[in-house]
Every structure is written in structure tokens, then in C-alpha cells.
The first five atom37 places (N, CA, C, CB, O) and aatype in JSON, in Angstrom:
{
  "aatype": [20, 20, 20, 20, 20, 20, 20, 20, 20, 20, 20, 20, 20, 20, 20, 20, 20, 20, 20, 20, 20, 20, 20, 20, 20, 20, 20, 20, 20, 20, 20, 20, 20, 20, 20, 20, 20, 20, 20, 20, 20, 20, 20, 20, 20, 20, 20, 20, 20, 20, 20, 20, 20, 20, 20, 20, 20, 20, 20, 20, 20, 20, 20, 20, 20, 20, 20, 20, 20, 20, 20, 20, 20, 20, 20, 20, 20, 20, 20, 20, 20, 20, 20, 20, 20, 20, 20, 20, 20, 20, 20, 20, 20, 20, 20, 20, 20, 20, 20, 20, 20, 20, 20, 20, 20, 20, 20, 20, 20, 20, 20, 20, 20, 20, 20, 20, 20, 20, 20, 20, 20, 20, 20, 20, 20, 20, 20, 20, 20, 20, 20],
  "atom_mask": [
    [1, 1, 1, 1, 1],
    [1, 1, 1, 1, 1],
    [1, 1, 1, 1, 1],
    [1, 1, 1, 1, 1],
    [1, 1, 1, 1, 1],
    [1, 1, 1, 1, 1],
    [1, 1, 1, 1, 1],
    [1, 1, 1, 1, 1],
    [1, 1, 1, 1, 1],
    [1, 1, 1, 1, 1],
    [1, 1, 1, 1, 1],
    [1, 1, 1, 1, 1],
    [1, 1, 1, 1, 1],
    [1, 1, 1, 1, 1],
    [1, 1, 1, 1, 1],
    [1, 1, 1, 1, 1],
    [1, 1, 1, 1, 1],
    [1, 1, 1, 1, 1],
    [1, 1, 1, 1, 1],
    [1, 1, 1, 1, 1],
    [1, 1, 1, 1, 1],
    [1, 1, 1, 1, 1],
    [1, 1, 1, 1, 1],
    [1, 1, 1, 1, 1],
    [1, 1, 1, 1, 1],
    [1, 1, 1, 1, 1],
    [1, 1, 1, 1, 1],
    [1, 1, 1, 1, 1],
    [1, 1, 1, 1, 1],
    [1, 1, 1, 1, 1],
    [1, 1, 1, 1, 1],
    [1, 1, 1, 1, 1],
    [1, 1, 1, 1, 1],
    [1, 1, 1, 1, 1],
    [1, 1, 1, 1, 1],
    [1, 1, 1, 1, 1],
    [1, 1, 1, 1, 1],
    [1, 1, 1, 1, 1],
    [1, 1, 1, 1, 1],
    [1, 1, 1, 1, 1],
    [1, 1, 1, 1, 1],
    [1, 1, 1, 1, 1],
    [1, 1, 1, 1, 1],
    [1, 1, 1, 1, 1],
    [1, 1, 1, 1, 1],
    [1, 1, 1, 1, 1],
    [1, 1, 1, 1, 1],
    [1, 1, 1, 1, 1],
    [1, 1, 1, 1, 1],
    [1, 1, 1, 1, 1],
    [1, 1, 1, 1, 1],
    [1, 1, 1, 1, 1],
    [1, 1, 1, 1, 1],
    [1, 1, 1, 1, 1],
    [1, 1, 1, 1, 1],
    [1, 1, 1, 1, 1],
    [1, 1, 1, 1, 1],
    [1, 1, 1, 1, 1],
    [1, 1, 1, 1, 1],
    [1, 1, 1, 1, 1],
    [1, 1, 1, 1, 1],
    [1, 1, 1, 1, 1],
    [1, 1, 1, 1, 1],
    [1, 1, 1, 1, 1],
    [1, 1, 1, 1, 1],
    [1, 1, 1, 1, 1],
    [1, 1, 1, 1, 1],
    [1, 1, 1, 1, 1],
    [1, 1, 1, 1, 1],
    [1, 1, 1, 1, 1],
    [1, 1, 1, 1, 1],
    [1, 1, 1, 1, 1],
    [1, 1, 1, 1, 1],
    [1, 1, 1, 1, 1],
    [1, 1, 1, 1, 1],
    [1, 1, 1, 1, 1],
    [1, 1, 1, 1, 1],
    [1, 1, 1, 1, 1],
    [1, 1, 1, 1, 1],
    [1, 1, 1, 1, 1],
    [1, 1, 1, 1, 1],
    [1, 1, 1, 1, 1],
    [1, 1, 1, 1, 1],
    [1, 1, 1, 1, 1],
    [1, 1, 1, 1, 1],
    [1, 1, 1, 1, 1],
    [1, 1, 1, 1, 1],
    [1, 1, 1, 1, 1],
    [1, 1, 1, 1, 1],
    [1, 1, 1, 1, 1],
    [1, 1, 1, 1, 1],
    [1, 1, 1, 1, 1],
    [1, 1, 1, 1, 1],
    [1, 1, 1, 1, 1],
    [1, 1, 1, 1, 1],
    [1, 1, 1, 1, 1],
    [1, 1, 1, 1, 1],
    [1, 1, 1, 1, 1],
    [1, 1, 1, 1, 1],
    [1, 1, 1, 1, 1],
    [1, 1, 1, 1, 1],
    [1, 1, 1, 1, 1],
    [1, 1, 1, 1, 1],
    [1, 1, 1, 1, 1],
    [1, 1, 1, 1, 1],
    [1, 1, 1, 1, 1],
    [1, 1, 1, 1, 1],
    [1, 1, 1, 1, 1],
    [1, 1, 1, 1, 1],
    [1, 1, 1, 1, 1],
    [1, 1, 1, 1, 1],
    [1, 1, 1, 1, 1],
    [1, 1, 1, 1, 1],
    [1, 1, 1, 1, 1],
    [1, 1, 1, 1, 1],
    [1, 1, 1, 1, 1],
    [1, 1, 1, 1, 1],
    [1, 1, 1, 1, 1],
    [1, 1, 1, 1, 1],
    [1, 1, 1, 1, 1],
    [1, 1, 1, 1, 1],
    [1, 1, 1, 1, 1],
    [1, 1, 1, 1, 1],
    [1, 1, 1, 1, 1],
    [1, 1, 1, 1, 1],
    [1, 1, 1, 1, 1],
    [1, 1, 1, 1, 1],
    [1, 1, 1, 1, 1],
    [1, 1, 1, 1, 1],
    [1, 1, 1, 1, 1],
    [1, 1, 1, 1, 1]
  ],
  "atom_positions": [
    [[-42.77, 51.44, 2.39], [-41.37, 51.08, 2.31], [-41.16, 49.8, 3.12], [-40.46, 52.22, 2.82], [-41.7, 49.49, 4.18]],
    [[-40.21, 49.08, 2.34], [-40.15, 47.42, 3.41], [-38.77, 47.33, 3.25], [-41.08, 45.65, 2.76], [-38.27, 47.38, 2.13]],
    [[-38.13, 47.21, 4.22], [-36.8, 46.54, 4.62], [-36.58, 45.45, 5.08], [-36.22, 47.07, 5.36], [-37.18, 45.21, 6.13]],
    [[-35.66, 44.33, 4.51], [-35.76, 42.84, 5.11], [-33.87, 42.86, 5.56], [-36.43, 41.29, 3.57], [-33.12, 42.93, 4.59]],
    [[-33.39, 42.82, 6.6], [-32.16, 42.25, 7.09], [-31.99, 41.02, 7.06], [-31.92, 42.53, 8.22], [-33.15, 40.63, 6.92]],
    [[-31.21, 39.92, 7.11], [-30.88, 39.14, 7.47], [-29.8, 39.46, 8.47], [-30.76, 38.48, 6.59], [-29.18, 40.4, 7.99]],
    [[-29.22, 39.08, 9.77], [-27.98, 38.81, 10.3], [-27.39, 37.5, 10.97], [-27.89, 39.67, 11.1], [-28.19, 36.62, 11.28]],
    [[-26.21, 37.36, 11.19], [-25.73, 36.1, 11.81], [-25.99, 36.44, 13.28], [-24.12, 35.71, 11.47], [-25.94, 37.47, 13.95]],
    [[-26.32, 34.94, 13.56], [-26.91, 34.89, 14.84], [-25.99, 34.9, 16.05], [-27.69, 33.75, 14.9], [-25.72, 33.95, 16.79]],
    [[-25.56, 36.15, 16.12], [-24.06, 36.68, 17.53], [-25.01, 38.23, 17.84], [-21.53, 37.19, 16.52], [-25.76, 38.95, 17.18]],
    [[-24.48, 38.19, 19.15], [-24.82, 39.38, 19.7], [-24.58, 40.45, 18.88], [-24.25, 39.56, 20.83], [-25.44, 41.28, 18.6]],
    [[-23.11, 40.49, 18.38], [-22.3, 41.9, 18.05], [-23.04, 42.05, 16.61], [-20.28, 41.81, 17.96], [-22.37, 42.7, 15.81]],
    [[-23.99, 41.69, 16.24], [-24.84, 41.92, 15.26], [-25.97, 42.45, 15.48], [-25.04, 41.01, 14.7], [-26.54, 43.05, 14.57]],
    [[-26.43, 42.34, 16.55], [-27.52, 42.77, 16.89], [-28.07, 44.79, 16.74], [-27.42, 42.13, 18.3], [-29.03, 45.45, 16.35]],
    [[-26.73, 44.99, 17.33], [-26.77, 46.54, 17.57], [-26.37, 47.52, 15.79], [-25.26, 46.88, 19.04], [-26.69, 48.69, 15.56]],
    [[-25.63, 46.57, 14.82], [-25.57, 47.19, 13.46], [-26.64, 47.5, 13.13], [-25.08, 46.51, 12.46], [-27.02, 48.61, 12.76]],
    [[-27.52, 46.12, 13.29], [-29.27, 45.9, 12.64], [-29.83, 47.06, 12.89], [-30.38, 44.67, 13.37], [-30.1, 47.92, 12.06]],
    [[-30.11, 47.11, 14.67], [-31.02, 48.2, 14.82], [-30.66, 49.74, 14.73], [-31.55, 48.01, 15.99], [-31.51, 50.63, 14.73]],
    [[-29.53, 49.9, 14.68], [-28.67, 51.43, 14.06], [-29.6, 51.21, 12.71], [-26.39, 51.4, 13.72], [-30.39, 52.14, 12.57]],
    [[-29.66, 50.44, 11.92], [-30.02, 50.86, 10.33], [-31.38, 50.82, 9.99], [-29.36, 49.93, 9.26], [-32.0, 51.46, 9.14]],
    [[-31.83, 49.79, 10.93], [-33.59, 50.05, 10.98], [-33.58, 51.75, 11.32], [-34.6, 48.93, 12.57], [-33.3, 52.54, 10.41]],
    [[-33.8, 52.06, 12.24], [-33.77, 53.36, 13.19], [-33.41, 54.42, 12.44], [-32.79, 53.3, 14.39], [-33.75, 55.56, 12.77]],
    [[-32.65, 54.15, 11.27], [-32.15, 55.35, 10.29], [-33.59, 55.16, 9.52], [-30.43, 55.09, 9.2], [-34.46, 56.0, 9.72]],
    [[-33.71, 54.66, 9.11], [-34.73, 54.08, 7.71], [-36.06, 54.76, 9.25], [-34.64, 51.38, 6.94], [-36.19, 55.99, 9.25]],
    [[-36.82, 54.03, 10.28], [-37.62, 54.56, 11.06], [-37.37, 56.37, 10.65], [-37.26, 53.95, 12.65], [-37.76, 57.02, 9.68]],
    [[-36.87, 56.61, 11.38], [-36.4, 58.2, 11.41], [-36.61, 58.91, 9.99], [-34.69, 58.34, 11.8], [-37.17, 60.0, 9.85]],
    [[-35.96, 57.96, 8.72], [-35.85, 59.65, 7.38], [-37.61, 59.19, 7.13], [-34.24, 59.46, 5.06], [-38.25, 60.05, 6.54]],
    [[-38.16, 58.29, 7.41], [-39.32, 58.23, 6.98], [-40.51, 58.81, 7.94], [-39.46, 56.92, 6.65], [-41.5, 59.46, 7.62]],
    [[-40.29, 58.59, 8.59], [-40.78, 59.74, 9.92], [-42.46, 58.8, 10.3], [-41.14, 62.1, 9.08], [-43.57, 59.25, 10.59]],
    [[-42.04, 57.59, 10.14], [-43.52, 56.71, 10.31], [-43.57, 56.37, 11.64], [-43.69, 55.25, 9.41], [-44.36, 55.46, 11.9]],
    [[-42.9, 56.87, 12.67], [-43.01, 56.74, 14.21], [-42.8, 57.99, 14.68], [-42.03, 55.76, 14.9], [-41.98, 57.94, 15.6]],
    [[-43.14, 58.97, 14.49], [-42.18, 60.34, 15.07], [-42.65, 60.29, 16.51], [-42.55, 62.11, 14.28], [-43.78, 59.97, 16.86]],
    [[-41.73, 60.62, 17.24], [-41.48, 60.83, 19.17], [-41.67, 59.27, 19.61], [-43.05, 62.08, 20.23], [-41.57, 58.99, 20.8]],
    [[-41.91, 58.42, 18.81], [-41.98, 57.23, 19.62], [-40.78, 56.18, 18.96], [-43.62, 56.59, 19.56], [-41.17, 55.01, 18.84]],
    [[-39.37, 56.47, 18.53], [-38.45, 56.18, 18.18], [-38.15, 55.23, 19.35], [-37.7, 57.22, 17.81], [-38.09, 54.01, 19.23]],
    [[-38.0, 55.79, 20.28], [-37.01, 55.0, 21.25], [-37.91, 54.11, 21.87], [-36.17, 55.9, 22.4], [-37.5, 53.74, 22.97]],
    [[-39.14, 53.59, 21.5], [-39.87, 52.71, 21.7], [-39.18, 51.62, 20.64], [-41.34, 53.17, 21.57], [-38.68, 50.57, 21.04]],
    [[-39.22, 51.93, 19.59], [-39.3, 50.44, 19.09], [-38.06, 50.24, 18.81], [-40.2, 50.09, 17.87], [-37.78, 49.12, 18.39]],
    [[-36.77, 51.42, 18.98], [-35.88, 50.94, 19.24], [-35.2, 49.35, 19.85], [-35.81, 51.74, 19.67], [-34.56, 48.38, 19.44]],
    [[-36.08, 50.07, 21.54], [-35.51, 49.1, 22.69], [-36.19, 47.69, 22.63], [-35.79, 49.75, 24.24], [-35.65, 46.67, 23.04]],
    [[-37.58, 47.75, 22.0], [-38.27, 46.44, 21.92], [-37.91, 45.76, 20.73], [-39.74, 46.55, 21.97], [-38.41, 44.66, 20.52]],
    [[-36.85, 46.41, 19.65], [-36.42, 46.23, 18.62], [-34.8, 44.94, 19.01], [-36.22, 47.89, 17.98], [-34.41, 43.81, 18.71]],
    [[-34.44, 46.09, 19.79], [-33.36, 45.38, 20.24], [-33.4, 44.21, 21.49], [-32.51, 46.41, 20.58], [-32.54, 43.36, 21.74]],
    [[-34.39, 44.4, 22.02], [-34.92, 43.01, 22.87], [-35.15, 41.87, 22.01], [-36.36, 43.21, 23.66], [-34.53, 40.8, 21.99]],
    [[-36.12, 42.25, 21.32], [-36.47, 41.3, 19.78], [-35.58, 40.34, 19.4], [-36.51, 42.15, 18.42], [-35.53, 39.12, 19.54]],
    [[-34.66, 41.45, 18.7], [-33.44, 40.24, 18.64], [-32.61, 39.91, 19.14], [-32.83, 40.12, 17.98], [-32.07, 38.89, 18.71]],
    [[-32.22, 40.39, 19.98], [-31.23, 39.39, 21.17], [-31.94, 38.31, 21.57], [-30.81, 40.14, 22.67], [-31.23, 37.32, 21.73]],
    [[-33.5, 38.1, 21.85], [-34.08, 37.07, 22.15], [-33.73, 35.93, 20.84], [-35.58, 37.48, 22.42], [-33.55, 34.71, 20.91]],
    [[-33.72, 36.73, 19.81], [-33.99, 35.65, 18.69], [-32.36, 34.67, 18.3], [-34.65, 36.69, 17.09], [-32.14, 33.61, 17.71]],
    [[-31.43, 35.76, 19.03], [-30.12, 35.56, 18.58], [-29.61, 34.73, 19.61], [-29.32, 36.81, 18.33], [-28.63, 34.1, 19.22]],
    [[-29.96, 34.48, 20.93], [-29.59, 33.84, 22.22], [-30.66, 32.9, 22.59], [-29.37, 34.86, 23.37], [-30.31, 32.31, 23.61]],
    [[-31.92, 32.48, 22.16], [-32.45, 31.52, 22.44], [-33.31, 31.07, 21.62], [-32.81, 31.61, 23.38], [-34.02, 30.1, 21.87]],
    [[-33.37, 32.18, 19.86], [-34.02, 31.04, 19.13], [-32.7, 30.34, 18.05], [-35.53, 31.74, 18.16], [-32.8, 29.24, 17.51]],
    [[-31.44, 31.3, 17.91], [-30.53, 30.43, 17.47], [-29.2, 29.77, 17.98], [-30.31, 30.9, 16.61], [-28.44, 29.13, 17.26]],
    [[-28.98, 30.07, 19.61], [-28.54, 29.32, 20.5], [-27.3, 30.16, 20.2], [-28.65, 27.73, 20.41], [-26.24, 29.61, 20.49]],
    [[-27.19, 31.84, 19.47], [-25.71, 32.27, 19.38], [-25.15, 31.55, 18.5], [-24.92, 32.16, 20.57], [-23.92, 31.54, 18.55]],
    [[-25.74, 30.81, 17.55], [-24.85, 29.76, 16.58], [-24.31, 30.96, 15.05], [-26.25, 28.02, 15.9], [-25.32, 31.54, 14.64]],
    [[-23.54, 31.2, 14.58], [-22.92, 32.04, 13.53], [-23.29, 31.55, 12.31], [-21.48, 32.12, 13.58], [-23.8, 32.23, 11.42]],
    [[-22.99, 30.08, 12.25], [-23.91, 29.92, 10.85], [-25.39, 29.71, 11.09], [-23.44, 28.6, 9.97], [-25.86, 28.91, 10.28]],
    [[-26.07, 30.07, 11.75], [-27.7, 30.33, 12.08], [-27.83, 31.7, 11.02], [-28.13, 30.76, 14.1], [-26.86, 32.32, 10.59]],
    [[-28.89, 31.93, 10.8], [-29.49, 33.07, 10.46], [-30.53, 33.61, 10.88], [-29.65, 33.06, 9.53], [-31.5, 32.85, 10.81]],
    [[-30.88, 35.12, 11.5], [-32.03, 35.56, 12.18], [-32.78, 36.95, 10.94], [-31.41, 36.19, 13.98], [-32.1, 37.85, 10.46]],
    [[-33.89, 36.79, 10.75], [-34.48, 37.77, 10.0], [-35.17, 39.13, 10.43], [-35.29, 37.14, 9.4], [-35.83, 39.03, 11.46]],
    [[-35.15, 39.78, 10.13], [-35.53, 41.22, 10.53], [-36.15, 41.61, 9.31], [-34.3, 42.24, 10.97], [-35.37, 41.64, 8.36]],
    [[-37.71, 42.02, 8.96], [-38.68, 42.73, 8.13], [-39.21, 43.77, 8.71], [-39.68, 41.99, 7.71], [-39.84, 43.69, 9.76]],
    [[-38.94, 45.1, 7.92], [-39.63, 46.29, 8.61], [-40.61, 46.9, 7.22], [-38.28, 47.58, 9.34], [-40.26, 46.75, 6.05]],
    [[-41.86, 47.61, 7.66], [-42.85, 48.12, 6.76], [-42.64, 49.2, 7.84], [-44.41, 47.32, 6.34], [-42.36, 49.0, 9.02]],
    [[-42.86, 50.6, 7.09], [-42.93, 51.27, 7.49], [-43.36, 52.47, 6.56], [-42.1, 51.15, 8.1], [-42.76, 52.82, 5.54]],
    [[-44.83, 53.19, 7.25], [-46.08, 53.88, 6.88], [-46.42, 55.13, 7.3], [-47.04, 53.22, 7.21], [-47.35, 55.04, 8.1]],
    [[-46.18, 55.92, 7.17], [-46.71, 57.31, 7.64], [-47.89, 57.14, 8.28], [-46.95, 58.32, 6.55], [-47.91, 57.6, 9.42]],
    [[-48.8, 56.65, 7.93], [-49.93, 56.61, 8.26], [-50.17, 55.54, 8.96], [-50.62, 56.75, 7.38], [-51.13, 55.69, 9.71]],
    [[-49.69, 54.54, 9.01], [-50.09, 53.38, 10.04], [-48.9, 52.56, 10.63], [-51.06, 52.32, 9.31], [-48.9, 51.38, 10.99]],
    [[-47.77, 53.57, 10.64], [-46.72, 53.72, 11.83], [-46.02, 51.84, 11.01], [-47.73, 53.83, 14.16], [-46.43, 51.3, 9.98]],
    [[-45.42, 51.56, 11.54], [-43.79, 50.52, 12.0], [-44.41, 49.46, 12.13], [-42.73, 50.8, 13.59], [-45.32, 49.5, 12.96]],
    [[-44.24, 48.31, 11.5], [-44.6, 47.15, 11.7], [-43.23, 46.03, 11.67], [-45.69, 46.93, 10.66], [-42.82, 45.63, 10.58]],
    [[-42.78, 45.71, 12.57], [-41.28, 45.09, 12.54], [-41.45, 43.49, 12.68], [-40.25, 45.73, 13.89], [-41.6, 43.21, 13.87]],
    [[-41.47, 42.5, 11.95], [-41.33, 40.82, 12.46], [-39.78, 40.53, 12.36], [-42.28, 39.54, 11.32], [-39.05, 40.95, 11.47]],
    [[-39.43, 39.77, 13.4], [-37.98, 39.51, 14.03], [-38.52, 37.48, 14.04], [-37.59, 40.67, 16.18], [-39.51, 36.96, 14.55]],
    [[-37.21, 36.78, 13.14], [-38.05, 35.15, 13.02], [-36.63, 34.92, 13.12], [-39.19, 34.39, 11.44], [-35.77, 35.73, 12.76]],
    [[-36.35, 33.44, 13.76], [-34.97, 33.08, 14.18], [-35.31, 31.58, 13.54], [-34.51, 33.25, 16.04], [-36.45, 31.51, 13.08]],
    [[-34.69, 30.64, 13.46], [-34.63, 29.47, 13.13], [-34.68, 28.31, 14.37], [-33.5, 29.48, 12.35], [-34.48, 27.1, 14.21]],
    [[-34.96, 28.9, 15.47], [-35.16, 27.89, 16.4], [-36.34, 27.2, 16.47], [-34.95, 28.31, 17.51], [-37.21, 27.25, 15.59]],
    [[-36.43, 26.25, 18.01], [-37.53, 25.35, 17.81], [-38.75, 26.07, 17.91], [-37.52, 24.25, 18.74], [-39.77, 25.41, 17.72]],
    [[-38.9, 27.42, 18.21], [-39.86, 28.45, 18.79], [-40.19, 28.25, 20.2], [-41.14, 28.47, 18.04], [-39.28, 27.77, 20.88]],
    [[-41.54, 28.58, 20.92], [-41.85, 28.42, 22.42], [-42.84, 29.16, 22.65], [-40.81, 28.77, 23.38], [-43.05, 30.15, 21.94]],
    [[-43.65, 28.84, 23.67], [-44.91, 29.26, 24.14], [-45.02, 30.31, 24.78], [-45.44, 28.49, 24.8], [-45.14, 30.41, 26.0]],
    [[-44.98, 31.46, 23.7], [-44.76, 32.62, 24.92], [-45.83, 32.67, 26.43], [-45.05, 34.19, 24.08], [-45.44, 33.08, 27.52]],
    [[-47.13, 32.17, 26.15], [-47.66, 32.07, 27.5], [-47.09, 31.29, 28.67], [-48.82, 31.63, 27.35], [-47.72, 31.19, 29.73]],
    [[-46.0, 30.78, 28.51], [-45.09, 29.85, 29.12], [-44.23, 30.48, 30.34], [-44.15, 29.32, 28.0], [-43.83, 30.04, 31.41]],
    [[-44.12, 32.19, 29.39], [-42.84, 32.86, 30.16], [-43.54, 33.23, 31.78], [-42.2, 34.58, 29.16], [-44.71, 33.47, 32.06]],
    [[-42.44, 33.18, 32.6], [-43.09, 33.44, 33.94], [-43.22, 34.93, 34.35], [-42.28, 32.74, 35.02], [-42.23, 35.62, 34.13]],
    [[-43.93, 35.33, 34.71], [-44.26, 37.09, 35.18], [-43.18, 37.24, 35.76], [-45.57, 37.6, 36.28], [-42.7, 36.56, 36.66]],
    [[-42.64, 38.4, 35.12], [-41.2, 39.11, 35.57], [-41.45, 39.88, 36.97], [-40.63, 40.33, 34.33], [-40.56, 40.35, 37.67]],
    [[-42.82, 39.91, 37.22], [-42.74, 41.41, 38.1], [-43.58, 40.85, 39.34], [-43.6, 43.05, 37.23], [-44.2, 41.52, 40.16]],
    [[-43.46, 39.42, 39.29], [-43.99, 38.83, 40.4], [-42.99, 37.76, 41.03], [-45.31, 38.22, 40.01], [-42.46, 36.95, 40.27]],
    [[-42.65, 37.74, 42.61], [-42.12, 36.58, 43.04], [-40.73, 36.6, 42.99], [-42.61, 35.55, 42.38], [-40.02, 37.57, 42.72]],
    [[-40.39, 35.51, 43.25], [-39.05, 35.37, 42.99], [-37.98, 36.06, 41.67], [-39.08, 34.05, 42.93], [-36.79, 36.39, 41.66]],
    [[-39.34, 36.08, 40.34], [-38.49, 36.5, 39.12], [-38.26, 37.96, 39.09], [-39.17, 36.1, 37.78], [-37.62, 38.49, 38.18]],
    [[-38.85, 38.7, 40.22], [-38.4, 40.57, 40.34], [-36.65, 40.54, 40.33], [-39.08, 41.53, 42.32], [-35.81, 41.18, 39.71]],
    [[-36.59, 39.31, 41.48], [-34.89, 39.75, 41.85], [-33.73, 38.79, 40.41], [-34.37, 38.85, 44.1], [-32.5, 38.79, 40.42]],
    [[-34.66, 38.04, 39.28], [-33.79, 37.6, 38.32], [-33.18, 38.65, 37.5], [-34.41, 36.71, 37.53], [-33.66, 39.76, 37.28]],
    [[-31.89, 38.08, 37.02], [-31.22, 39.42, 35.83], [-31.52, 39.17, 34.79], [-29.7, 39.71, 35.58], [-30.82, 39.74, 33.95]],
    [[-32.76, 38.15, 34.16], [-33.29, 37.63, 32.92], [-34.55, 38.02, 32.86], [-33.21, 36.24, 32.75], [-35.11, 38.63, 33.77]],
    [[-35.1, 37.69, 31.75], [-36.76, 37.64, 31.51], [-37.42, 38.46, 31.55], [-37.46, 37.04, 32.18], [-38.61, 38.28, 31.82]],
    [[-36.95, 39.65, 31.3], [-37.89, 40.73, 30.88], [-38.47, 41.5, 29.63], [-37.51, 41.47, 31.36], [-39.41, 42.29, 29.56]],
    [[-37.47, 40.93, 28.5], [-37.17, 41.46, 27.33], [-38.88, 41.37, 26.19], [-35.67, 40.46, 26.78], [-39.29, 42.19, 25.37]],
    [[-39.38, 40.24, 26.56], [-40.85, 39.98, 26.18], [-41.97, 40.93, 26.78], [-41.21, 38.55, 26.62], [-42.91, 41.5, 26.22]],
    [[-41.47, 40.93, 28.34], [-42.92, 41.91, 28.74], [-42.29, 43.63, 28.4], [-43.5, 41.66, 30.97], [-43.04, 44.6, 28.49]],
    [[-40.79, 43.76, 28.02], [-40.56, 45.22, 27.66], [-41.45, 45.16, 26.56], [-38.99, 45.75, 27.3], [-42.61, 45.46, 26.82]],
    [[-41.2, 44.86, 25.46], [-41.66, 44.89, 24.12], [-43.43, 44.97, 24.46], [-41.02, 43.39, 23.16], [-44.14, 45.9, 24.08]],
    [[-43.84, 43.93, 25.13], [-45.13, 43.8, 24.92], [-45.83, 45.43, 25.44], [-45.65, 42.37, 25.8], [-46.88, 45.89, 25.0]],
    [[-44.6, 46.33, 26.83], [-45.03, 47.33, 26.95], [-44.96, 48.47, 26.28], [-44.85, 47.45, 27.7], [-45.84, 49.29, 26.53]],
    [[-43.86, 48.84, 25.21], [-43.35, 49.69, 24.3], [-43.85, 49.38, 22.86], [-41.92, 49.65, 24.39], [-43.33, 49.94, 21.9]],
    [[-44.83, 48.51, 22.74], [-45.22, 48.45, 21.51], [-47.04, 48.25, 21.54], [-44.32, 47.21, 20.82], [-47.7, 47.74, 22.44]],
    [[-47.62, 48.96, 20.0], [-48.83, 48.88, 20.17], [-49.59, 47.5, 20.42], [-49.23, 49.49, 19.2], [-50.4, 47.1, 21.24]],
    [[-48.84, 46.89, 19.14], [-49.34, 45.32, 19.09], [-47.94, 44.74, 19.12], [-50.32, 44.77, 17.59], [-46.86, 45.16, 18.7]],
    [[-48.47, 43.12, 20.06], [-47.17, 42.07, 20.05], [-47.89, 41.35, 19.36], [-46.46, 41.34, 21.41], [-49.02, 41.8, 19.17]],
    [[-47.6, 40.13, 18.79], [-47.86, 39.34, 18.21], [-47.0, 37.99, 18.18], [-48.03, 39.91, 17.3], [-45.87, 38.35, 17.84]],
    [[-47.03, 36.28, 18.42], [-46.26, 35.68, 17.9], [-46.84, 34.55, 17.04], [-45.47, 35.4, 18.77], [-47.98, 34.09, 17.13]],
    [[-45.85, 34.17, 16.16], [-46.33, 33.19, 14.94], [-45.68, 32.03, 14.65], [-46.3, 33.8, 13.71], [-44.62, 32.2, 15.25]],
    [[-45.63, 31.08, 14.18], [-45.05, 30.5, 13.73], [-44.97, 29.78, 15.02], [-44.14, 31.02, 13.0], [-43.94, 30.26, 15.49]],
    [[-45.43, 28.9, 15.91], [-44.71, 28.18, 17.22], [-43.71, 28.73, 17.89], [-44.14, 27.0, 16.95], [-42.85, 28.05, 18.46]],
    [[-43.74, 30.84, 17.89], [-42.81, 31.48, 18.85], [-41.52, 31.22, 18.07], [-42.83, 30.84, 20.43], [-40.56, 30.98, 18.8]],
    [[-41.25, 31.23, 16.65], [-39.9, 31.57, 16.23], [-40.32, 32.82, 15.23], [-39.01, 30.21, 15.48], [-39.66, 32.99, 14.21]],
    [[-41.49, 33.74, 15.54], [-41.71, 34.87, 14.76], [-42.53, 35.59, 15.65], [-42.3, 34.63, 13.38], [-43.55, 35.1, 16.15]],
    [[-42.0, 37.06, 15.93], [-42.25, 38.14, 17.07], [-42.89, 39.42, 15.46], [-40.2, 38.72, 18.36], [-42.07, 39.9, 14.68]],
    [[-44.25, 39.64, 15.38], [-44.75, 40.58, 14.99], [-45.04, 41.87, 16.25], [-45.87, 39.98, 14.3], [-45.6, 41.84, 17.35]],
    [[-44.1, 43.37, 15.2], [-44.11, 44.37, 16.58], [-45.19, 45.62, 15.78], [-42.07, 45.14, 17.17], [-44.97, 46.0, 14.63]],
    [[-46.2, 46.05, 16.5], [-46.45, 47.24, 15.18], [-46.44, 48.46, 16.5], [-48.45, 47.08, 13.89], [-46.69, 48.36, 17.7]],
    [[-46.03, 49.59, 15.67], [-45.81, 51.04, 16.63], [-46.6, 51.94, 16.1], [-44.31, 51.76, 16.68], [-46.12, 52.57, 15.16]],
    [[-47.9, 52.23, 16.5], [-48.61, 53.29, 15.55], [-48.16, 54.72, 15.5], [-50.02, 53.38, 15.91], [-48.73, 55.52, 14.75]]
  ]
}
């Protein structure tokens, strides 16, 4: 089964998306007990994509593709239209000065709640898979 979203690139979009992924996750039962994993790295996903790969712009558009397999679990890519970025770039959240920031964690959540991270495209495409 494959589901493709499109949404406009605002926050208050963000949370419809992943309500309807999460339905579609759930009747298909291709993640069972590990729901609220790819939920939250779901919803990190795109808020990243919606606040810094399309700058919050409304006529932007951010994409959301889900496969989803009984047998080889949730595969979610989240692609925004920005310039992309080096995810090896991002600074360790859990070292230094960046423990006490209220930013920058949303990459190393995902990278911990999911089997595989993946990025493509020059960092304007986040591949998530949840076995």
C-alpha cells in the first residue's frame, strides 16, 4: 500500500498529515507496538521540512510518501522544496553548549526512533523505514 500527501508548508498542517498517515499505519498493522515511533519521528520530519526546508512559506509545498508492508514494516520519505543541507553539519544535541538549546533535536530523535534514516537529494529528502 503507498500513500503520497502533499501539504502546505505551515505548521497547522503538519499534525492533519500525521493523524492520517497513523490511521493508514494502524488498519494495516505494518508497524504493530512501534506506532508511536514513527509517529514522533514522523512529526519531527515534517516540521523540519515545513520550518526550514520551506521557510513556513504557504504557497511552498512539502511531500509526504508512505509504503507500508506487513512484512517489511513503514517506509516514510518527507521532501520539502528547499535548498536542502548537510545533515553531517548538524551539531550534537547532547554535547556542550547545545544540551541547554530549545532547538536541534528533531534529526537525532528520528535517527533514534527509526530503523533506518536516510537523506537524499542534497538534504531536501528524509527516507524513514520502521521494521
Amino acid at each position: 500500500m503507498k500513500l503520497k500527501i502533499a501539504l502546505a508548508a505551515e505548521r497547522k498542517a503538519v499534525e492533519p498529515v500525521v493523524e492520517s498517515v497513523m490511521e493508514v499505519v494502524r488498519e494495516m498493522q505494518c508497524a504493530v507496538g512501534k506506532e508511536s515511533d514513527i509517529e514522533l519521528a514522523l512529526t519531527e520530519a515534517l516540521a523540519n521540512a515545513v520550518v526550514h526546508g520551506a521557510k513556513e512559506d504557504p504557497t511552498k509545498t512539502v511531500e509526504c510518501i508512505v509504503a507500508c508492508d506487513e512484512e517489511r514494516g513503514v517506509l516514510i520519505v518527507v521532501r520539502d522544496p528547499g535548498p536542502g543541507f548537510d545533515p553531517t553539519a548538524i551539531p550534537d544535541c547532547c554535547h556542550g553548549e547545545n544540551v541547554y538549546s530549545n532547538h536541534g533535536r528533531g534529526i537525532f530523535l528520528i535517527n533514534q526512533l527509526m530503523d533506518e534514516v536516510a537523506f537524499h537529494n542534497g538534504g531536501t529528502e528524509i527516507h524513514m523505514i520502521k521494521h
